[in-house]
Every structure is written in C-alpha cells, then in structure tokens.
KOLLOSE-966886 format. One record per residue: residue number from 1; residue in three letters; x, y, z of N, C-alpha, C, O in turn. Coordinates in Angstrom, 3 decimals, always signed. Example, Ala and Ser with C-alpha at 12.3 -4.5 7.8 and 13.67 -1.06 7.14 Angstrom:
! residues 2
   seq   type        npx        npy        npz       capx       capy       capz        cpx        cpy        cpz        opx        opy        opz
     1    ALA    +13.190     -5.690     +7.800    +12.300     -4.500     +7.800    +13.200     -3.300     +7.800    +14.236     -3.319     +8.465
     2    SER    +12.850     -2.250     +7.080    +13.670     -1.060     +7.140    +12.900     +0.030     +7.870    +13.409     +1.138     +8.039
! end
This chain:
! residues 95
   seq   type        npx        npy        npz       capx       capy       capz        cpx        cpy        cpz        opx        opy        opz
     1    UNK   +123.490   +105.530   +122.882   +123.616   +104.337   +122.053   +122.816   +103.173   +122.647   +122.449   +102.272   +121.892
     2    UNK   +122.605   +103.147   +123.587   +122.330   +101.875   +124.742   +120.553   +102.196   +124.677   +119.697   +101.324   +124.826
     3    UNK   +120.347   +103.324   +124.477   +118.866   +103.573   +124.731   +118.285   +103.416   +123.178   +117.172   +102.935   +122.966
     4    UNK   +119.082   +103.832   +122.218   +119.161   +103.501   +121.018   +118.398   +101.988   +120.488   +117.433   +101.695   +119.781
     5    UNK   +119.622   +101.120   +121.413   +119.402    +99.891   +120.409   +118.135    +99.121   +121.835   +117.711    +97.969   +121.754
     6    UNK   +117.854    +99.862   +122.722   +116.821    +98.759   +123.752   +115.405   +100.043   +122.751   +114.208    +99.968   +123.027
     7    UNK   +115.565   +100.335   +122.441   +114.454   +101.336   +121.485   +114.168   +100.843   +120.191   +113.091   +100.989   +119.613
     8    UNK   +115.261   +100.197   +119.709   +114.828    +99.688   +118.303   +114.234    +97.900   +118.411   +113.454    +97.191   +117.774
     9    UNK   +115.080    +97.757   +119.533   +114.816    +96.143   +119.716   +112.896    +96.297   +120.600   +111.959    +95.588   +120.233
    10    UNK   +112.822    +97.010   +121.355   +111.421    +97.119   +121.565   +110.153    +97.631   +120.743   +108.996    +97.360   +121.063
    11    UNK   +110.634    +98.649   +119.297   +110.185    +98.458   +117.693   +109.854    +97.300   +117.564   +108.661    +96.997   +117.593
    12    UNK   +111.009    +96.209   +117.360   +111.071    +95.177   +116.489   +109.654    +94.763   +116.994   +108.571    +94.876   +116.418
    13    UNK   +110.082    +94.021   +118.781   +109.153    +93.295   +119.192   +107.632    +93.703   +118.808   +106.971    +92.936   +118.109
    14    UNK   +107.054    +95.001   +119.308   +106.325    +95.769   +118.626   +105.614    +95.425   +117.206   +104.403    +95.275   +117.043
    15    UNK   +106.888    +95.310   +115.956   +106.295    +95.093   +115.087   +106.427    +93.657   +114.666   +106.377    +93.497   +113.446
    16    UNK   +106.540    +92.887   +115.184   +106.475    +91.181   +115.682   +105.533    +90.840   +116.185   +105.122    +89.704   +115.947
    17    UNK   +104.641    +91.930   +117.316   +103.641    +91.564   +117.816   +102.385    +92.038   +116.891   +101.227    +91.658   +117.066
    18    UNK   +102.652    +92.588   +116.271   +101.073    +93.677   +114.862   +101.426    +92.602   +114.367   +100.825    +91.783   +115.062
    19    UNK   +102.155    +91.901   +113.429   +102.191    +91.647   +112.565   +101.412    +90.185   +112.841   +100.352    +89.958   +112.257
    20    UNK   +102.040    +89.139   +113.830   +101.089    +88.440   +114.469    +99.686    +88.146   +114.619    +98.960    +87.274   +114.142
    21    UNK    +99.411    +89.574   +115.798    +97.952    +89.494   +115.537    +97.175    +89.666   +114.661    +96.015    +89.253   +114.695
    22    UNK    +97.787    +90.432   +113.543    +97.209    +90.633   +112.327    +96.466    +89.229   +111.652    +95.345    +88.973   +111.210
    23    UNK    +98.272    +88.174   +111.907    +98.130    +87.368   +111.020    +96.713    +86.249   +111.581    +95.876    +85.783   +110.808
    24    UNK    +96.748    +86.019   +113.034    +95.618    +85.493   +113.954    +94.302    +86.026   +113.575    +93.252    +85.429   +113.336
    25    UNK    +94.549    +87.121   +113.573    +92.727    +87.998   +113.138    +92.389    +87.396   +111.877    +91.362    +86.727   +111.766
    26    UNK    +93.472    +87.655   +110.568    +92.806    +86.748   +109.183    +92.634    +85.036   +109.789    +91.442    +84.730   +109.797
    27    UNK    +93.157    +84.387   +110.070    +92.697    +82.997   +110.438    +91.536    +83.187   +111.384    +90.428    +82.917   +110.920
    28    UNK    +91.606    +83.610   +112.643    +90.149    +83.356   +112.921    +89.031    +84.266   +111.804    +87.850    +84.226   +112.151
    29    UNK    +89.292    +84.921   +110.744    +88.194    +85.371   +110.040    +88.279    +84.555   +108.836    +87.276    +84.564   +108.123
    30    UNK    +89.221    +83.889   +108.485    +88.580    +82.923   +107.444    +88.174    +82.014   +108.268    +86.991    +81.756   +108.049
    31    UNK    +88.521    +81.537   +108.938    +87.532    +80.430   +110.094    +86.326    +80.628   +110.880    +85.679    +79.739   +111.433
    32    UNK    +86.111    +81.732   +110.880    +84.228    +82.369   +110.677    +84.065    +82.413   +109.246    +83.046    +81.826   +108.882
    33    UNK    +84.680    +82.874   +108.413    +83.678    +82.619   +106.260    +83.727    +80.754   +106.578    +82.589    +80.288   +106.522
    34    UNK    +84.418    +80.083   +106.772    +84.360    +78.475   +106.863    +83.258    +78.073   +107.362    +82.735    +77.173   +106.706
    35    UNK    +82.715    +78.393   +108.262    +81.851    +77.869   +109.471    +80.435    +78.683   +108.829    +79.471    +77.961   +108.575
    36    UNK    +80.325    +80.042   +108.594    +79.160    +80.237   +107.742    +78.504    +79.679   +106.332    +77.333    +79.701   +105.954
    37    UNK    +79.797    +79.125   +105.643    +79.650    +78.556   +104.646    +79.013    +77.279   +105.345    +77.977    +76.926   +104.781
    38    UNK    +79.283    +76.704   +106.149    +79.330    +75.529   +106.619    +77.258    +75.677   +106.879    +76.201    +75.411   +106.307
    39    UNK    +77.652    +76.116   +107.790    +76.021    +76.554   +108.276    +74.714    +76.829   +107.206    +73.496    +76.757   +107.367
    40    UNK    +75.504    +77.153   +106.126    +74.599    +77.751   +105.073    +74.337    +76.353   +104.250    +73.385    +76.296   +103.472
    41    UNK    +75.140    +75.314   +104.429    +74.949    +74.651   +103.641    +73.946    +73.203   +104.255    +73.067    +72.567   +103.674
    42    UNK    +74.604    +73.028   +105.842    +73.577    +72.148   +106.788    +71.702    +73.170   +106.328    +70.620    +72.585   +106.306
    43    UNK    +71.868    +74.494   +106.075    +70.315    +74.793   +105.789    +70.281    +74.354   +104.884    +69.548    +73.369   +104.974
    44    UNK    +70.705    +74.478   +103.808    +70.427    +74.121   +102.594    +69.578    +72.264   +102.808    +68.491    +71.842   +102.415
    45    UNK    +70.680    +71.607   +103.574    +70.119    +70.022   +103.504    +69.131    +69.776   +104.890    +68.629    +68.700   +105.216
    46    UNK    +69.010    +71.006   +105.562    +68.233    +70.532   +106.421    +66.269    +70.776   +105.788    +65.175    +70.357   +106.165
    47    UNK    +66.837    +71.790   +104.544    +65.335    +71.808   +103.625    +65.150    +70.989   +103.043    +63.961    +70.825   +102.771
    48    UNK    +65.911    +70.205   +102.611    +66.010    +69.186   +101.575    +65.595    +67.981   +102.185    +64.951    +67.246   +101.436
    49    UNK    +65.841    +67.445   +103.691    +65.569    +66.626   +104.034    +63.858    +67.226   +104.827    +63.031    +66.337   +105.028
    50    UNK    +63.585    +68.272   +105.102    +61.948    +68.532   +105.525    +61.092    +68.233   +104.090    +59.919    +67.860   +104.052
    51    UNK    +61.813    +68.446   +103.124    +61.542    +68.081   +101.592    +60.677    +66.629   +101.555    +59.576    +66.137   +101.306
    52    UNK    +62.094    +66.330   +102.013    +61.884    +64.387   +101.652    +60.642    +63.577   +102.824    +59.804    +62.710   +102.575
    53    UNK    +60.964    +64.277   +104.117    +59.949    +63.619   +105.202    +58.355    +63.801   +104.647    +57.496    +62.960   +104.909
    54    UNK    +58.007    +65.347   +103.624    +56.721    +65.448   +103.673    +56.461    +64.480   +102.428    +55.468    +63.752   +102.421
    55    UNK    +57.515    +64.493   +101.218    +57.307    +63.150   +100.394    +56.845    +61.841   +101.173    +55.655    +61.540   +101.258
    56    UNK    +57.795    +61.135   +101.697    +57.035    +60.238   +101.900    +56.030    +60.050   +103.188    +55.905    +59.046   +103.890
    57    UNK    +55.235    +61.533   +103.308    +54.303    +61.380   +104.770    +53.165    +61.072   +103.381    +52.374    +60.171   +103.659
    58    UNK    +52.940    +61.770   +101.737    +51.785    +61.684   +101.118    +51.070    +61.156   +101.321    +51.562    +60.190   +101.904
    59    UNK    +49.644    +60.985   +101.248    +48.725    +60.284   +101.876    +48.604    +59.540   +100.274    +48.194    +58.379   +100.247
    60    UNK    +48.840    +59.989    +99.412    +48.808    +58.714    +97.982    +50.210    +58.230    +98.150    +50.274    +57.097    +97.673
    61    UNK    +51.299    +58.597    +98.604    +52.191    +57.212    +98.949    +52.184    +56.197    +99.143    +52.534    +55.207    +98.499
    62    UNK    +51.416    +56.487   +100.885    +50.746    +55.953   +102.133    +49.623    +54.759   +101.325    +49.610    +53.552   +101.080
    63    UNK    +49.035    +55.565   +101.185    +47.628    +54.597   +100.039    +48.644    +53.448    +98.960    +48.732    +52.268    +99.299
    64    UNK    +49.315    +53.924    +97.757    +49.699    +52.793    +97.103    +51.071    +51.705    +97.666    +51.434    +50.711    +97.037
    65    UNK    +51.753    +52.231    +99.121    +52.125    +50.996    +99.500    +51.484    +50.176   +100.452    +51.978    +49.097   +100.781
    66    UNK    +50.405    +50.605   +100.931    +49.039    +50.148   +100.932    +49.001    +48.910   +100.410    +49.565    +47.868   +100.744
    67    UNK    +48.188    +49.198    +99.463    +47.519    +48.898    +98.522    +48.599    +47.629    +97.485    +47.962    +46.835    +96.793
    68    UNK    +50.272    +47.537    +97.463    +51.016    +47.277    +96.667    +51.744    +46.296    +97.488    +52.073    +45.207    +97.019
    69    UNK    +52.098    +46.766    +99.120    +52.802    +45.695    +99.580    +51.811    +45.279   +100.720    +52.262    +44.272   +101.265
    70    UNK    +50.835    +45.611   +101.186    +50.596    +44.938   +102.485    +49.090    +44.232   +101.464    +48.637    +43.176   +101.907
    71    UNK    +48.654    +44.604   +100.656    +47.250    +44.047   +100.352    +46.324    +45.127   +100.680    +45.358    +44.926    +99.944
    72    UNK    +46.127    +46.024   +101.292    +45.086    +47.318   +101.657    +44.115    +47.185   +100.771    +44.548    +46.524    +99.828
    73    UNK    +42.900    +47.522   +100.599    +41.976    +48.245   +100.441    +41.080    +49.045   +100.369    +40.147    +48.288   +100.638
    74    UNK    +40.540    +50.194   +100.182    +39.800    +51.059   +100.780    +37.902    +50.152   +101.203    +37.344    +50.266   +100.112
    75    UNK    +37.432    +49.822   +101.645    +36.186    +49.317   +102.279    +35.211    +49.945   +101.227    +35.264    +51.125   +100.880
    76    UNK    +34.274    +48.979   +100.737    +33.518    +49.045   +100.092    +32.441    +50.343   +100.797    +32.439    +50.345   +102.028
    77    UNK    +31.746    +51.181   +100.264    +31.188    +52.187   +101.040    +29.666    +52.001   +101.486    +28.909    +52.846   +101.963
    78    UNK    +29.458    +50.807   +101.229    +27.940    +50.119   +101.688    +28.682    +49.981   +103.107    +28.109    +50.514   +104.058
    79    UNK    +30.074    +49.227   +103.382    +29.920    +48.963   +104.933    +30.585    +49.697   +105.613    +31.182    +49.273   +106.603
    80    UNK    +30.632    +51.146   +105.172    +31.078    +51.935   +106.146    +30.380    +52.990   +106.794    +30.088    +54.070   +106.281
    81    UNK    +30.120    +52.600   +107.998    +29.347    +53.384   +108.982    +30.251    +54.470   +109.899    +31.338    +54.275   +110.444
    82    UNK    +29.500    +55.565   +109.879    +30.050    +56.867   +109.993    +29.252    +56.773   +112.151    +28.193    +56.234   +112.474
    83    UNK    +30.200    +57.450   +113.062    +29.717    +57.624   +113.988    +29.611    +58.821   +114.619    +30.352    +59.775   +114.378
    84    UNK    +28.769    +58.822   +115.380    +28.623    +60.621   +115.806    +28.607    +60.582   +117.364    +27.758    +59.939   +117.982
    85    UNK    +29.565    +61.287   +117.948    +29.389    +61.389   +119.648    +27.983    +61.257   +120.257    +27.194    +61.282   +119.312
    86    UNK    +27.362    +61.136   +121.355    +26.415    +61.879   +121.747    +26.217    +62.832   +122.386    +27.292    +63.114   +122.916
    87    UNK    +25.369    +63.622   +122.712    +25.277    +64.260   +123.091    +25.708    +64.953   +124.084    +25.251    +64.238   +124.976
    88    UNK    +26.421    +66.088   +124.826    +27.176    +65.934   +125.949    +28.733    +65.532   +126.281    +29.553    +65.979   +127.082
    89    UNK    +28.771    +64.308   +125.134    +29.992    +63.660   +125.414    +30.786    +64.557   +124.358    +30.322    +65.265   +123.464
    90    UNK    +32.379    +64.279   +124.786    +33.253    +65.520   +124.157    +33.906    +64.654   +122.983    +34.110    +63.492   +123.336
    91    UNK    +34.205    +64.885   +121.941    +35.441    +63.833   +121.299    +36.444    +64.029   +121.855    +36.700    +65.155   +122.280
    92    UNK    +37.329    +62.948   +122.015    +38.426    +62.972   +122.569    +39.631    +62.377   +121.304    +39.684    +61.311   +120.692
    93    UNK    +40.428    +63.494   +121.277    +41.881    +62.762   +120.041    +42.282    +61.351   +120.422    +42.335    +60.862   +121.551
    94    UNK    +42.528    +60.847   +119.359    +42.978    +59.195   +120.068    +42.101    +58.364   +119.725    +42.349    +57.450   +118.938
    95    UNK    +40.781    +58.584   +120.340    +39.689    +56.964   +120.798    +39.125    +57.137   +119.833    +38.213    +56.379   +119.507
! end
C-alpha cells in the first residue's frame, strides 16, 4: 500500500512535470514566431528606409533645391573650363 501511494504520488509529480515543460516549450515557441515576425518586419522598414535615403540622394532633387532654395545655377558653359592632370601626376580623390 505504502509503495502504492509513494508510486502514484511520484506519477503525479511526473505528470506535473510533462505537462509544464510542455507548457514552457509552446511559450518559448510562440516567443520565437513573435520575434521572427518582428524581424521580418524591421526588414521590411529597413528597405523602405534604403528606399527613402536613395530618394532624396537624386541628383534632380539635389539640383531643384538647388536651384529653389539656395539660388544655384548651373554656370553658363562659355565659363567652364575643364582641367586635365599632367603628366606623371596621379589624380587624387578629394583635390
């Protein structure tokens, strides 16, 4: 009788402890679908915003606020003189 009921009471615990981890395994697995959803959606706006940076990099953006708020102009093409390294010398990015 005695081995009986320390046999059923160590069942119980048993099925106290499955049932548990069971219930832990669905929460941390809807809390990975949460976090992928999550992730899927920072891509979504992280395109959306590489979207928007190359909008306003346009070089006709660039040109009509130019042209709209600062006064810009493009230079008449009589005074624009074109230059060429000389010889030897390297171009350098920048100068």
């Amino acid at each position: 009788m005695r081995t009986t009921l320390l046999l059923l009471a160590l069942l119980a615990a048993c099925a106290l402890s499955l049932v548990t981890s069971q219930h832990q395994a669905r929460k941390l697995f809807a809390g990975i679908e949460r976090e992928h959803a999550r992730a899927k959606a920072l891509d979504v706006e992280w395109g959306q915003l590489q979207l928007e940076a190359r909008t306003w990099a346009l070089p006709s953006r660039i040109e009509s606020i130019a042209q709209e708020r600062l006064g810009m102009r493009a230079p008449d093409a009589r005074r624009v003189q074109l230059l060429r390294p000389e010889r030897g010398e390297a171009a350098e990015p920048g100068r």
